[in-house]
C-alpha positions in Angstrom: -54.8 -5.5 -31.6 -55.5 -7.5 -34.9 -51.9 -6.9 -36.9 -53.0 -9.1 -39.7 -50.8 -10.0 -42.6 -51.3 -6.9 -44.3 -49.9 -4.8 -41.5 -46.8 -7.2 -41.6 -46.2 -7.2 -45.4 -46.8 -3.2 -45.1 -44.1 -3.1 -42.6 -41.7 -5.3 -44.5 -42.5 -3.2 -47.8 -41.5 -0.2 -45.3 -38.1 -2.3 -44.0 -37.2 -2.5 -47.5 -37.9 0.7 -48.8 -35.4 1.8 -45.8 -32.9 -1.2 -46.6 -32.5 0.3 -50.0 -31.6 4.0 -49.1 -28.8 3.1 -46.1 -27.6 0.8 -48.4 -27.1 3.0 -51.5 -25.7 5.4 -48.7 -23.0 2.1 -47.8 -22.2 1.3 -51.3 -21.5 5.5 -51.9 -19.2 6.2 -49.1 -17.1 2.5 -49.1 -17.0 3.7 -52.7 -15.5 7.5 -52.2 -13.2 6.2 -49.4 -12.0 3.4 -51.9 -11.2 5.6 -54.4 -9.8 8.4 -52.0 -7.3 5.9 -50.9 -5.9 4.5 -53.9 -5.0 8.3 -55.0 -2.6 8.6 -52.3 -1.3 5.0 -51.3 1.1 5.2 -54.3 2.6 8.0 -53.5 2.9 6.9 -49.4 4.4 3.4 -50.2 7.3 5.2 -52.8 8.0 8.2 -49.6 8.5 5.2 -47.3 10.1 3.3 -49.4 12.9 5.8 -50.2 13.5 6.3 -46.7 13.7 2.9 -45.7 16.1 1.7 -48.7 17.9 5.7 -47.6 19.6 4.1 -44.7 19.9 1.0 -42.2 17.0 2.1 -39.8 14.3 4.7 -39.9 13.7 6.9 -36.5 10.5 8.3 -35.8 12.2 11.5 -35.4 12.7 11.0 -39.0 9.4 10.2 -40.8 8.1 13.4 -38.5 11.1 15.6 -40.2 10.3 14.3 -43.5 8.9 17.1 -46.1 8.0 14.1 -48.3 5.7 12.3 -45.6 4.6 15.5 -44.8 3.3 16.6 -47.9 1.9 12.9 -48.7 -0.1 13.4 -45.3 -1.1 16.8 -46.4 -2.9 14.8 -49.2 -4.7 12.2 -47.0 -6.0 15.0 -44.4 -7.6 17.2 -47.6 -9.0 14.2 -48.8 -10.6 13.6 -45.3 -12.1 16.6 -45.1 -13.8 16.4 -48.4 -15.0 13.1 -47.7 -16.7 14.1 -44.3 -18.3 16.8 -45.7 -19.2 14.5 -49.1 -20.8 12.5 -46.4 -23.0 14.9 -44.8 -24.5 15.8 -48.3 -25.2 11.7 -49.4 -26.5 11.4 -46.0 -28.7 14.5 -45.5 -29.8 14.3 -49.2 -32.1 11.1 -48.3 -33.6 12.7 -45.1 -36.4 14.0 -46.6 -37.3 10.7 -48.9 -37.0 9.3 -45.7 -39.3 11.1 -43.8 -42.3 11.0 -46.3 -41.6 7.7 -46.8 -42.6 6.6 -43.1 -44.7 9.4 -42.3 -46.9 8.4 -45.3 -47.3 4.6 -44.8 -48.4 4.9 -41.3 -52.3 5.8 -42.1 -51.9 2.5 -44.4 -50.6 0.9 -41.3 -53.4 1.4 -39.0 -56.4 1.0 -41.2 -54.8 -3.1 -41.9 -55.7 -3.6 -38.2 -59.2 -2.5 -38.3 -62.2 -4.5 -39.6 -63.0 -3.4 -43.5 -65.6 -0.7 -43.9 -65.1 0.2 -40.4 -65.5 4.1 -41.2 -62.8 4.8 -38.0 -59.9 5.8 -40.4 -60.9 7.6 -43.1 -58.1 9.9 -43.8 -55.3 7.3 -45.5 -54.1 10.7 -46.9 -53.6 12.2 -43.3 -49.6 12.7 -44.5 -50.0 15.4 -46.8 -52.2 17.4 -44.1 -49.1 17.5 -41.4 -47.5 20.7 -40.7 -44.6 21.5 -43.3 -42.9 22.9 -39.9 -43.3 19.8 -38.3 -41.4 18.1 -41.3 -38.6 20.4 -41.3 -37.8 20.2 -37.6 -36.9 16.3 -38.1 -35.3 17.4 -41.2 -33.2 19.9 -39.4 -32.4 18.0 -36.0 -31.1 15.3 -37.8 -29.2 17.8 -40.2 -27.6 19.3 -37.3 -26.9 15.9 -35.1 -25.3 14.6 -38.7 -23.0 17.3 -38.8 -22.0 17.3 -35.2 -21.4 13.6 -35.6 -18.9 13.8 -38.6 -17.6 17.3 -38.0 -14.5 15.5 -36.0 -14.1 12.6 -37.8 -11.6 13.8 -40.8 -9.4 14.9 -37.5 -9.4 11.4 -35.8 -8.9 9.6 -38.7 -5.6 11.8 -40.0 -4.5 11.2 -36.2 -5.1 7.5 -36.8 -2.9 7.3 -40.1 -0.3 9.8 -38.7 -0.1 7.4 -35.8 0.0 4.1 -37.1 2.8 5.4 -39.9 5.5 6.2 -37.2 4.4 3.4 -34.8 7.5 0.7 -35.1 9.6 1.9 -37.9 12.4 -0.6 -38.3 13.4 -1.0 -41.6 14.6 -4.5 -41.4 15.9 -6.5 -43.9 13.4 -6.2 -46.3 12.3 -2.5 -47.1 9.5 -3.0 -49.1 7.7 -5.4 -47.0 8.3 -2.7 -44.4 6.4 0.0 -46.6 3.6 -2.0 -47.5 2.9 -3.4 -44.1 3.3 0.4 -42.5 1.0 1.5 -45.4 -1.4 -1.2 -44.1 -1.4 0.3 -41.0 -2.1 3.5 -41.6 -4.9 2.6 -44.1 -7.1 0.7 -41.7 -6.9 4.3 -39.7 -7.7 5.7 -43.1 -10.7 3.5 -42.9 -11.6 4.0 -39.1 -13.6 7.5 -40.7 -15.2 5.5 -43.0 -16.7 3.0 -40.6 -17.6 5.6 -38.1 -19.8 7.3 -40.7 -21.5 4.4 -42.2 -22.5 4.0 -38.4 -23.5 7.6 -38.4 -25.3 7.5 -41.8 -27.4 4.3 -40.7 -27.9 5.1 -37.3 -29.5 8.8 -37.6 -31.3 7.8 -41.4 -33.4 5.1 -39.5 -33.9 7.1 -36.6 -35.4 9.8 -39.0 -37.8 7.4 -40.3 -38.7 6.6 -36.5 -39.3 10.3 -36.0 -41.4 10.4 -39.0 -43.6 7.2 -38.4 -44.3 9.0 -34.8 -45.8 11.8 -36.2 -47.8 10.5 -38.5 -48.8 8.4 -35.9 -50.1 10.9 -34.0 -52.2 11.8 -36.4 -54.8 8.6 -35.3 -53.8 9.1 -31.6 -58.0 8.3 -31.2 -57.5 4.7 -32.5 -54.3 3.8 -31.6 -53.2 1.9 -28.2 -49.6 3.1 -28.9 -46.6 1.6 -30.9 -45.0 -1.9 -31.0 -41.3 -2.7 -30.9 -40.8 -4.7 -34.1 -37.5 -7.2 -34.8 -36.6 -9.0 -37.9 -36.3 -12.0 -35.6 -33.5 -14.0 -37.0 -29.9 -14.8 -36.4 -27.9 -11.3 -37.1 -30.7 -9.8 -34.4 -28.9 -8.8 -31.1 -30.3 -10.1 -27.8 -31.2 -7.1 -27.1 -33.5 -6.6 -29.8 -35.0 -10.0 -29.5 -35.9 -8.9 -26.0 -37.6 -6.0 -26.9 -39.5 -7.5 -29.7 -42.9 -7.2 -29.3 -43.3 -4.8 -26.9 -45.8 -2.1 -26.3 -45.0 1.0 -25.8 -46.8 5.0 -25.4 -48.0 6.7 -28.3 -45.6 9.3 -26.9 -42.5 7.3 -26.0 -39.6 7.9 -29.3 -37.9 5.0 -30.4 -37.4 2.2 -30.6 -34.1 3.0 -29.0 -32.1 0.4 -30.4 -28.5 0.2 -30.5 -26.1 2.1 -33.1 -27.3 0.8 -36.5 -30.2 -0.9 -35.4 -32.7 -2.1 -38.0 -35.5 -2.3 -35.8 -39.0 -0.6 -36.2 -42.0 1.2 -34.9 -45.5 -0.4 -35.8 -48.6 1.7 -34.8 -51.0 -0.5 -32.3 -54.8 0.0 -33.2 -56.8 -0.3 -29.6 -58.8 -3.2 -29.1 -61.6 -3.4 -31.9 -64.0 -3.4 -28.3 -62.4 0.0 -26.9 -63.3 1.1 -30.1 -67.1 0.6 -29.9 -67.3 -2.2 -32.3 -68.9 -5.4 -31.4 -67.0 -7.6 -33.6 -64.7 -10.5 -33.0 -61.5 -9.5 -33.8 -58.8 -12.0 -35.0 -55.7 -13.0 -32.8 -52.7 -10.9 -33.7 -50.0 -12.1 -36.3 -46.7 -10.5 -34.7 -44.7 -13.5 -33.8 -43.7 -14.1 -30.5 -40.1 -13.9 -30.2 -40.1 -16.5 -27.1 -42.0 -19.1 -29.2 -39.2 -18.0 -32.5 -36.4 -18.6 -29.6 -37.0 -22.1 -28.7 -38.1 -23.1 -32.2 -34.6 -22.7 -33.5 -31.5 -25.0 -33.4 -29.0 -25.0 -30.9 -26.7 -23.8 -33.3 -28.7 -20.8 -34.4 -29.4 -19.8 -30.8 -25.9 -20.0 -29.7 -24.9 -17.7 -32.5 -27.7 -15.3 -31.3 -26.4 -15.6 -27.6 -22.9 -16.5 -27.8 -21.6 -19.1 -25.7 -21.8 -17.4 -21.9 -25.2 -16.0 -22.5 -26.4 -19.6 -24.4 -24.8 -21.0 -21.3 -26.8 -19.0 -18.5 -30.0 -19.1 -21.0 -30.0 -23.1 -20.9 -29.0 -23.0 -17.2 -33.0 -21.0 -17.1 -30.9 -17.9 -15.6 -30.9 -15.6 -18.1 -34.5 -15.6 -20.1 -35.3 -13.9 -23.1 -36.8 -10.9 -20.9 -33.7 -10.2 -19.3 -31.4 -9.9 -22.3 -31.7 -5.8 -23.0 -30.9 -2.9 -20.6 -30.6 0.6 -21.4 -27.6 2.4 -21.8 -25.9 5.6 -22.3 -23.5 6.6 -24.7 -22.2 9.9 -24.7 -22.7 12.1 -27.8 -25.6 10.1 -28.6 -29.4 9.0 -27.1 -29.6 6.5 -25.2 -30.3 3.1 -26.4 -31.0 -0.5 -25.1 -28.1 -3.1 -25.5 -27.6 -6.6 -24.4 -27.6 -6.7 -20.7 -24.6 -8.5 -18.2 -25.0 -12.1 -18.1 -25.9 -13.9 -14.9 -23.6 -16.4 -13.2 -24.6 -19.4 -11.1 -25.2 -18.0 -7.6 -26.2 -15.0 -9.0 -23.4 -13.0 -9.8 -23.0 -10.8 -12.8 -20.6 -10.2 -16.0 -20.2 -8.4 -19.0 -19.8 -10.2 -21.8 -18.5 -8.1 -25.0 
């Protein structure tokens, strides 16, 4: 396979391109949620501020009685709801840009591995030639797995705040202190929605673009030896990932099956240039070999890859860079590879978080 520095800039130009939609999505929903909160902390902090300046202690029994705290929590659950369902419109509203996006870079792709004037891929255009019905079913499983995704997220958020208002709720000697660190509380369960949809909006956008570089994969199924695993090989890349870096995989297999908000990618594999009838010497291939990348770096830089038990059992030679990933399964979601247990001397096994 002669991945040349072409097919590597055209990935990274892909990477990017990506990069700039889930962020956009990021900056849009940290924005709502910022601006959803301030509308209704002032009016929290002055409800729980009366109540706790009202009397010498507040019960729990009373903030649930309250019609003030009620009403103010009223307020936060409508807000919820319009933010999930604001969220399913920024994210879904990017699918197809998405979709094209990868579909339509993959012909690029796979002619940068083959010699020039080769004749093999003549079709760069193959995009625009793919079943509109083919398009819309990625466009309308990921729809639907969106949706099912945030559908119960304004609920468990609400439950968060509602629970971390009435959790402790001794006024003490300082009332306002009180208010604002109870307000604290329940605005990082405010927030708990908010980070489960970035996840969500990350998660399913890339794995739309994986979708989409498959099929248009498939289009050059007769040159192609099947897809490569592809990292961004530096340190905020998971074990895992380093693991599977590199990797050749089925034209067939989906993925790659990273974890939740993954950033890794799917490169098409051209065959060898000699399984494809042509009796040329073809070029050693550019992807970098993530072992080689591994033992290059400082100690400091692998250890904040690792973390200190799996730095530990990797210097000990009991844990190698093939071992770190294992597939697991997450309910409500495919399954995806994570960083796997970590050996101990005398070959025992623990999780490490």
């Amino acid at each position: 396979m002669a991945v040349t520095r072409r097919t590597l800039r055209l990935q990274e130009q892909l990477r990017r391109e990506l990069l700039a939609i889930t962020d956009t999505q990021t900056r849009t929903l940290v924005s709502a949620w910022v601006d959803a909160w301030n509308e209704v902390e002032a009016d929290l902090t002055a409800v729980l501020l009366d109540m706790l300046t009202a009397g010498d202690q507040v019960t729990r029994a009373q903030l649930l009685r309250s019609t003030r705290l009620r009403k103010a929590l009223g307020v936060i659950a409508d807000h919820l709801e319009r933010l999930i369902e604001d969220a399913g419109i920024t994210i879904t509203g990017d699918l197809r840009t998405v979709i094209d996006t990868a579909g339509g870079a993959q012909a690029s792709v796979i002619d940068s591995q083959l010699p020039p004037r080769s004749n093999l891929l003549d079709d760069l255009d193959s995009w625009s030639r793919v079943s509109e019905r083919q398009i819309e079913a990625i466009v309308t499983r990921s729809t639907q797995q969106i949706t099912s995704l945030l559908d119960p997220l304004s609920g468990e958020a609400y439950d968060a705040v509602r629970r971390e208002l009435i959790r402790g709720v001794a006024s003490g000697s300082n009332p306002r202190a009180t208010a604002a660190r109870m307000v604290r509380r329940a605005e990082k369960g405010f927030n708990g929605g908010l980070n489960r949809a970035l996840t969500i909006a990350r998660t399913e956008t890339l794995d739309a673009h994986r979708t989409a570089a498959a099929l248009g994969q498939a289009q050059h199924g007769d040159v192609l030896a099947g897809w490569t695993w592809l990292a961004k090989l530096d340190t905020l890349t998971c074990p895992s990932c380093w693991s599977q870096h590199g990797t050749l995989h089925d034209l067939t297999d989906p993925g790659p099956f990273d974890h939740q908000s993954g950033r890794c990618g799917r490169m098409p594999t051209v065959k060898p240039w000699s399984d494809l009838g042509l009796d040329i010497d073809e070029p050693p291939s550019l992807i970098p070999d993530a072992g080689d990348l591994f033992d290059g770096l400082t100690s400091a830089e692998q250890l904040a890859i690792l973390g200190p038990a799996r730095y530990d059992a990797w210097a000990r030679g009991e844990f190698p860079l093939t071992a770190w990933s294992v597939r697991r399964t997450t309910p409500g979601w495919r399954d995806s590879f994570g960083v796997a247990p970590v050996p101990q001397s005398g070959g025992r096994v623990r999780s490490v978080a």
